[in-house]
C-alpha positions as CSV (number, residue, x, y, z in Angstrom):
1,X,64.5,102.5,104.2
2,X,62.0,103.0,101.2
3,X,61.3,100.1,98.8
4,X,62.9,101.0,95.3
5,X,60.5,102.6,93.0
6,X,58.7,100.2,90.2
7,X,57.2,101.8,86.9
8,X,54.1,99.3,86.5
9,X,54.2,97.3,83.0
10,X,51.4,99.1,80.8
11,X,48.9,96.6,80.9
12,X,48.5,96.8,84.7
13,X,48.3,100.7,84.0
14,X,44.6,102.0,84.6
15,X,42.6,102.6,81.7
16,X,42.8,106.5,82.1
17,X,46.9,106.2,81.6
18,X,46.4,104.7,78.0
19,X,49.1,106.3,76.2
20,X,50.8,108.4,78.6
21,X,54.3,108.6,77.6
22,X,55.7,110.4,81.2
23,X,56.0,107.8,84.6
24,X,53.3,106.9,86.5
25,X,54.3,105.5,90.1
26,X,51.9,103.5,92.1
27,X,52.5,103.9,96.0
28,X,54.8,106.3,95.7
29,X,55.8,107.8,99.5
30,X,55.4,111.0,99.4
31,X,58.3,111.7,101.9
32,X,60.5,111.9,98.7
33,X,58.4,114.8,97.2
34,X,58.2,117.0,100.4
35,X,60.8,119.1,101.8
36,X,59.9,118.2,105.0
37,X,60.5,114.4,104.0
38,X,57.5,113.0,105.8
39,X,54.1,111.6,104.6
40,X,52.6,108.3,103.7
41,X,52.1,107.2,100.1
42,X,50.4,108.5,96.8
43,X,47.9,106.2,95.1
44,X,49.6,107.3,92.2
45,X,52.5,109.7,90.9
46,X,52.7,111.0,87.7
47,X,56.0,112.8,86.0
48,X,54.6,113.8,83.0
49,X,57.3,113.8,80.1
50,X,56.5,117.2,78.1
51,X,53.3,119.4,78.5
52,X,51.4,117.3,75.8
53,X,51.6,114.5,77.9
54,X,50.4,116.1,80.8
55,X,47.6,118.1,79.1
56,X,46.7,114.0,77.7
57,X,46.9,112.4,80.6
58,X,44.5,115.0,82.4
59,X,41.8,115.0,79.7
60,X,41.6,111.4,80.2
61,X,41.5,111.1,84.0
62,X,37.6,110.6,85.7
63,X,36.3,113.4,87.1
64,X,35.8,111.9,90.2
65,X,39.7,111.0,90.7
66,X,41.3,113.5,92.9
67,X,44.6,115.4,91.8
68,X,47.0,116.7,93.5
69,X,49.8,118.9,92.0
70,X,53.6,119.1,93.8
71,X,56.5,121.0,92.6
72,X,59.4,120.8,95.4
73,X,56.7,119.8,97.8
74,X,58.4,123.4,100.0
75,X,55.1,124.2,101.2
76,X,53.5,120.9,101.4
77,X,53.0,118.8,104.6
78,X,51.2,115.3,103.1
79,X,49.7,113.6,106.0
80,X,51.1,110.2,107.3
81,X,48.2,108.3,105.8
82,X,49.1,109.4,102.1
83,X,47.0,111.4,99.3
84,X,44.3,109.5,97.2
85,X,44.6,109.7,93.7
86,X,47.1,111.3,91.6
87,X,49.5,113.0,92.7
88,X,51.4,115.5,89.6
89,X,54.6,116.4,90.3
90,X,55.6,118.1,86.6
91,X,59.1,119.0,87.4
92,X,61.7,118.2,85.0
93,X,58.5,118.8,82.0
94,X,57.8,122.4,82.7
95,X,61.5,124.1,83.6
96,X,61.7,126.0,80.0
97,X,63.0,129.4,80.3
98,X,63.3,131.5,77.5
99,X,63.9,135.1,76.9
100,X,61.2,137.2,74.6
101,X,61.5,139.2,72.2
102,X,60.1,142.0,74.1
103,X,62.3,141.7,77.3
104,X,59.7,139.7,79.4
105,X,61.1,135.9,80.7
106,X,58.9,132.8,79.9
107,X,59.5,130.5,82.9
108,X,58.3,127.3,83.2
109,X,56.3,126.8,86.4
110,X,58.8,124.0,87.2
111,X,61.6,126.2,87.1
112,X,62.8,127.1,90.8
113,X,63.0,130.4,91.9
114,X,66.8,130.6,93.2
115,X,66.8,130.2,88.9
116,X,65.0,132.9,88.5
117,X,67.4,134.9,90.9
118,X,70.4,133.6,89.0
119,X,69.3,135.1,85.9
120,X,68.4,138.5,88.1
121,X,72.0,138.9,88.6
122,X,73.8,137.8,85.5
123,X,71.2,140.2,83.8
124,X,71.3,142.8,86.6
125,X,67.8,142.8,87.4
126,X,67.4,144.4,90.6
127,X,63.7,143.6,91.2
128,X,64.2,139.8,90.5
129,X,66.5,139.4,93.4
130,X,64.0,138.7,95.8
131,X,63.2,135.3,94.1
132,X,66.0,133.8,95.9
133,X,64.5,133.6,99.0
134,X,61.5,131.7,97.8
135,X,62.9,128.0,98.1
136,X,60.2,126.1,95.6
137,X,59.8,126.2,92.0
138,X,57.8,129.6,90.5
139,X,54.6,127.2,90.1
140,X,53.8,127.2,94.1
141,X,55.2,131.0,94.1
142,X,52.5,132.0,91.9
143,X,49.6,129.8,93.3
144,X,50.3,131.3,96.6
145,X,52.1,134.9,95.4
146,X,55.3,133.7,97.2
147,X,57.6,136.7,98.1
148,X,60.4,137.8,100.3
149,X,62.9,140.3,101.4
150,X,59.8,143.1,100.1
151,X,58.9,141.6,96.9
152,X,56.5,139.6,95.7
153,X,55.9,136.9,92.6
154,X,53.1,138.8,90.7
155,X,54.6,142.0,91.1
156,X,56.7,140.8,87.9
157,X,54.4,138.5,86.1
158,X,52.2,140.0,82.6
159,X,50.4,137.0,81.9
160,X,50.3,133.4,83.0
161,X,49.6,129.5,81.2
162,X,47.6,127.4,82.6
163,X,46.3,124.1,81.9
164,X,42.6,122.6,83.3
165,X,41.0,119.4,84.6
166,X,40.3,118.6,81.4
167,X,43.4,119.0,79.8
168,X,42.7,122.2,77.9
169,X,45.4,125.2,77.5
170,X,44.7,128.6,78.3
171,X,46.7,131.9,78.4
172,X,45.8,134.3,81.0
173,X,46.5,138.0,81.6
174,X,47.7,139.1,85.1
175,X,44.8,141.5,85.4
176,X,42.5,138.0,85.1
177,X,43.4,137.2,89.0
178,X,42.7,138.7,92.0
179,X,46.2,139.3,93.9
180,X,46.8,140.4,97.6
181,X,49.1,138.7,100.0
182,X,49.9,135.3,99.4
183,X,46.5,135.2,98.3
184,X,46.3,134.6,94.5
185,X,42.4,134.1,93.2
186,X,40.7,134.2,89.3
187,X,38.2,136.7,88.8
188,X,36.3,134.1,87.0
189,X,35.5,131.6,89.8
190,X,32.4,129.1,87.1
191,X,36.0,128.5,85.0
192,X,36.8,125.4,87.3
193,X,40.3,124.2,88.4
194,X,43.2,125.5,86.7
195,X,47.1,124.8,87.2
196,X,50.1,127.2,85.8
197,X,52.7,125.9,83.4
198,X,54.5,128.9,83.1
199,X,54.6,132.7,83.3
200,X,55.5,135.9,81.5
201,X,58.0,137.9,83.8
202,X,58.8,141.5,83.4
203,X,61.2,143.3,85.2
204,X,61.5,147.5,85.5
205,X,64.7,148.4,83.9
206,X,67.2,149.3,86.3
207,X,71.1,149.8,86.4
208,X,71.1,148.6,90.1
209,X,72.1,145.1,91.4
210,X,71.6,143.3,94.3
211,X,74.0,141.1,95.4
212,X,72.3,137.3,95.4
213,X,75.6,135.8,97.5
214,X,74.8,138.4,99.9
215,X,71.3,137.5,99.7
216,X,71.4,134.2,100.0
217,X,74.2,134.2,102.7
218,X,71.7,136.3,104.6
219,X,69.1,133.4,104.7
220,X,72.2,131.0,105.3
221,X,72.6,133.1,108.5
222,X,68.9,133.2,109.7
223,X,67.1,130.5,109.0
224,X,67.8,126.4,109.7
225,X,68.8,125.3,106.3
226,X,70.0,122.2,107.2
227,X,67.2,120.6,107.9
228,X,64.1,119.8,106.3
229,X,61.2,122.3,106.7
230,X,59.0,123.7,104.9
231,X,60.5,127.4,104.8
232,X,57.8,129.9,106.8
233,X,55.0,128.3,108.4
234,X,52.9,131.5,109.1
235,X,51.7,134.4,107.0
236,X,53.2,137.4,108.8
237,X,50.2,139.2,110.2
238,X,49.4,143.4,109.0
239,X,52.2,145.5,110.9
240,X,54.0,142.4,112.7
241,X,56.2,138.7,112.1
242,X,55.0,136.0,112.9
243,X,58.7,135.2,114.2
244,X,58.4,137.9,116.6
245,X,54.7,136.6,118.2
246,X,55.8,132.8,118.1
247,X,59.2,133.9,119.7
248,X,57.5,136.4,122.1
249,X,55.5,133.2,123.1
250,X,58.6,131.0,124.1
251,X,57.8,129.1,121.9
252,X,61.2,128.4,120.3
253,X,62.7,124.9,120.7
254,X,59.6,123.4,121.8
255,X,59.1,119.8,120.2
256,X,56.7,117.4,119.4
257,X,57.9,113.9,119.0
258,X,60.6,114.7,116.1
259,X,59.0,117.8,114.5
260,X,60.7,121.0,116.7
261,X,59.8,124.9,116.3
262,X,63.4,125.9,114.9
263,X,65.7,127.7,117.3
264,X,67.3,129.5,114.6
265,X,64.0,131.2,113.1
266,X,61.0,130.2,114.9
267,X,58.9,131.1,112.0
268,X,60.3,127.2,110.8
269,X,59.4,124.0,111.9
270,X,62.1,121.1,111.4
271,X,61.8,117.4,111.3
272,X,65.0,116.6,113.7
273,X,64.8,113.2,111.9
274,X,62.4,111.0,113.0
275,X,59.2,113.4,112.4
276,X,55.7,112.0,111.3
277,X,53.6,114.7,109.6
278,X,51.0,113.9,112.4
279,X,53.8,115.4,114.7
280,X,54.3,118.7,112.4
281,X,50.4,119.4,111.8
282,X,50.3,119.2,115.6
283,X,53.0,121.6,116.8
284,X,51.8,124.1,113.9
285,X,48.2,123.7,115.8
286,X,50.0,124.2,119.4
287,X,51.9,127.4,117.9
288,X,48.4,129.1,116.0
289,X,46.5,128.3,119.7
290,X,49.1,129.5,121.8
291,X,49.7,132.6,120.4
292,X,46.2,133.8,119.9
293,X,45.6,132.7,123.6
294,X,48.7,134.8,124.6
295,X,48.5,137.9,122.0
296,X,45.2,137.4,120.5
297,X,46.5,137.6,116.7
298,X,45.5,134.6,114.7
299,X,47.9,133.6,112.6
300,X,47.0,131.8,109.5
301,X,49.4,129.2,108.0
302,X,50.9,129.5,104.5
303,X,51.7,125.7,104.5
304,X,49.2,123.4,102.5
305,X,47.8,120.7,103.8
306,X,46.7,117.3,102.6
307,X,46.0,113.4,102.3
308,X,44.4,111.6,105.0
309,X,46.0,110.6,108.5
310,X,47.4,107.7,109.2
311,X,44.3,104.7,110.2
């Protein structure tokens, strides 16, 4: 069982929280930010309270203090020896969503995406749909241009907010970043490190709907949602599925300690229960090797990876 979780009083805060109005978490175990529910502790979490407060706290931080940013931690394995740092996980402080007056959707980068599908279908918004098959929140979908079911995050988005490492507030256009898939990349690469806060959706007008229950029962049907994972492992490669090779491979089923290539998709890894993240990062090695022994396609993983193994 974890230990409860202890806001600090604010004079044992570090200097660079001074004034930070959001909570700041020392130790926190990262297995409660991760879908997968494994990996060890951040030096620090930080929920910021409102986007001020975030913008604050990052203008104050040192710039040799690592950061880390984690939305529904869906695409995240943290190794079992934790992240150094700060960790930001800005979920509930980003999750506005307001309608323009132009048509387009601001959306907080905290929002999730089955949100974002929701409002597809009340507003019949065909090209929307697929955002409920993306199961984290429309910040990782746009670092990564997150898609499924044939559409893809920055197909819809106009222009994009963003905050840096030192706090400071930008808007961007769309036509600033470099997009391909699941590849998402600034044109300017001297601007330094920047996180989105939100982004300007547009949708084609359409009198066509797509049915999200359908859609959603769909995934219900194919893929092991009832156990943690971190949704696809693998980019699917030019002209194939990365299902298809890892399945092809007999692959499906196998298990290391508790981590297990899912039986119902074997694009999915699980953690049965007992998985460590050293067990996951493992199998997802086991699966790239075998299958570019056996079909020579490497596949590349879409799953981030971070902290430091466990000593």
């Amino acid at each position: 069982m974890m230990a409860p979780r202890s806001t600090p009083p604010a004079e044992s805060l570090p200097a660079w929280a001074k004034g930070i109005r959001g909570e700041l978490l020392p130790h926190e175990p990262m297995a409660r930010h991760t879908s997968w529910r494994v990996g060890g502790p951040a030096d620090w979490l930080f929920q910021p309270r409102d986007l001020p407060d975030l913008a604050a706290l990052l203008g104050q931080l040192p710039s040799t203090l690592p950061v880390t940013w984690v939305g529904f931690g869906s695409n995240l394995l943290v190794r079992d020896g934790g992240v150094r740092g700060v960790v930001i996980s800005p979920r509930p402080a980003l999750t506005t969503f307001e309608e323009q007056t132009d048509g387009s959707l601001r959306v907080g980068a905290g929002i999730a995406c089955s949100r974002i599908a929701r409002h597809a279908a009340r507003a019949r918004l065909a090209p929307a749909a697929f955002f409920a098959g993306i199961p984290g929140t429309l910040g990782g979908a746009l670092a990564m241009n997150a898609g499924a079911w044939g559409g893809e995050t920055w197909e819809v988005v106009t222009a994009v907010e963003t905050v840096d490492r030192q706090g400071v507030l930008r808007r961007r256009a769309a036509s600033e970043y470099e997009i391909a898939y699941r590849h998402v990349t600034l044109h300017a690469h001297d601007m330094g490190l920047e996180w989105f806060t939100a982004a300007h959706l547009t949708f084609p007008d359409t009198s066509e709907s797509e049915d999200i229950r359908s859609l959603l029962a769909r995934r219900k049907e194919t893929q092991p949602l009832g156990q943690p994972s971190c949704g696809s492992v693998f980019r699917n490669p030019p002209e194939d599925h990365a299902a298809r090779l890892i399945e092809a491979c007999d692959l499906k089923g196998r298990r290391l300690g508790g981590a297990e290539v899912s039986t119902k998709h074997a694009n999915f890894i699980v953690n049965t229960g007992d998985a460590l993240a050293a067990d996951i990062e493992a199998l997802i090695e086991e699966v790239r090797r075998t299958v570019a022994e056996r079909t020579g396609v490497s596949l590349i993983a879409e799953v981030r990876i971070v902290g430091e193994a466990a000593a």
